[in-house]
C-alpha positions as CSV (number, residue, x, y, z in Angstrom):
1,X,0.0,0.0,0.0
2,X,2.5,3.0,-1.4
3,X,0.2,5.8,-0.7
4,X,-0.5,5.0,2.8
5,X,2.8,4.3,3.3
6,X,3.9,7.7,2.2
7,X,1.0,9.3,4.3
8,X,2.1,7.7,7.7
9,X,5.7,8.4,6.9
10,X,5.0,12.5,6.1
11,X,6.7,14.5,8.8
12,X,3.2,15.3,10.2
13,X,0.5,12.9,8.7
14,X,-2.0,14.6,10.9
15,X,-1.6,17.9,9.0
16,X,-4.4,17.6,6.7
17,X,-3.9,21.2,4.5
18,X,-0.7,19.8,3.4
19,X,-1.7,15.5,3.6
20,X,-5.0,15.9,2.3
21,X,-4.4,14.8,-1.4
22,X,-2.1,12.0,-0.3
23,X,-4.2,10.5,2.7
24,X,-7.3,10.8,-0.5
25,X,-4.9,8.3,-2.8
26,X,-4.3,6.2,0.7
27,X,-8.4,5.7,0.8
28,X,-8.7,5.0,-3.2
29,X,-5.7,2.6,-3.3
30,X,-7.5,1.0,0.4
31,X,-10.7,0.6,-1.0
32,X,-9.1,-0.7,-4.6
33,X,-7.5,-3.5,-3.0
34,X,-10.1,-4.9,-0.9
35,X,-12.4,-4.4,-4.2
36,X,-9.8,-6.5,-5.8
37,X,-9.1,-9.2,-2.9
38,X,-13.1,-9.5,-1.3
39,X,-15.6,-10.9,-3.3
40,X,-17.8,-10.2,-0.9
41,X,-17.2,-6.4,-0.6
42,X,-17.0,-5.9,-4.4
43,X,-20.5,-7.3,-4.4
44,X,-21.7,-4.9,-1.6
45,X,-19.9,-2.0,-3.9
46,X,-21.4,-3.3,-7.3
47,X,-24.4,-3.8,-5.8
48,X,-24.5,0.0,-4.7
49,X,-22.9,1.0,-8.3
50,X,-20.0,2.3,-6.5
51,X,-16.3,2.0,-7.8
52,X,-13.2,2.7,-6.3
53,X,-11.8,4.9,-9.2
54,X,-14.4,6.7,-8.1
55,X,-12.7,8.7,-4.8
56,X,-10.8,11.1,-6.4
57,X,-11.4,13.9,-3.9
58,X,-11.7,14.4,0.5
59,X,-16.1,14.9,-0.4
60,X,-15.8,11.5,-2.5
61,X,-14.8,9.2,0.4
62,X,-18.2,10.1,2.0
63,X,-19.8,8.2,-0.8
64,X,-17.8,4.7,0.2
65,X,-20.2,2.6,1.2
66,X,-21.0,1.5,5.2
67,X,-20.3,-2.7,5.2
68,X,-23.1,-3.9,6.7
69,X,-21.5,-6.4,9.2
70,X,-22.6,-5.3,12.9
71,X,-23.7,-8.1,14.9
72,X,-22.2,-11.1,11.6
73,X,-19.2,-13.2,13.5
74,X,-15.8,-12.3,12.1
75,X,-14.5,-15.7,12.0
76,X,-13.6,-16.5,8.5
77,X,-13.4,-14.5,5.0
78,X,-12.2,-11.4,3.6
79,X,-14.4,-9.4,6.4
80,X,-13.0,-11.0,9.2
81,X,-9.5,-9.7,7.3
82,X,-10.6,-6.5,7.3
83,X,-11.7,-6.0,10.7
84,X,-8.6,-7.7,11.8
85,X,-6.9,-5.4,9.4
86,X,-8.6,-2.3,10.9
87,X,-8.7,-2.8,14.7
88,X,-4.4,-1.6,14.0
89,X,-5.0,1.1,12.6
90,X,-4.2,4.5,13.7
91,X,-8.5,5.2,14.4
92,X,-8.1,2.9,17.4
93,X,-10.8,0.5,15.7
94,X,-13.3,-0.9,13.6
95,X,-15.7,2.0,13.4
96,X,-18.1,-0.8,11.8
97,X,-18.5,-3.1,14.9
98,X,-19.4,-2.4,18.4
């Protein structure tokens, strides 16, 4: 993941006048490769008519889709990757699942 690579290694990743474009590629090239490695979040995304090529500013990643997962186990799949994936990021969680 180059671009959020890059974003986490800026001199202040938190400084979002001067991060903003790069931390926008970080959530296109995020969502692109869970499009590409989840079947069952490119269905939720087709299903929606959504496309990851489609974030291509900061007021396009309000359009990405919620997953609805609340309350499904996270035992097994691509899901269960991601929340696994997301419970080390730097938002302290999966903002998905209570």
């Amino acid at each position: 993941m180059k671009y959020r690579r890059l974003l986490f290694n800026a001199p202040d990743p938190f400084d979002i006048f001067n991060t903003q474009e790069l931390f926008v590629k970080a959530v296109k090239e995020n969502c692109q490769y869970h499009y590409d490695h989840c079947a069952e979040y490119r269905k939720i995304l087709d299903s929606m008519n959504f496309k990851p090529d489609s974030i291509n500013s900061y007021d396009d990643i309000s359009k990405i889709p919620f997953l609805p997962i609340a309350g499904k186990p996270m035992t097994g799949g691509c899901f269960a990757k991601i929340h696994a994936h997301s419970q080390h990021t730097v938002f302290g969680g999966n903002p998905f699942v209570n």
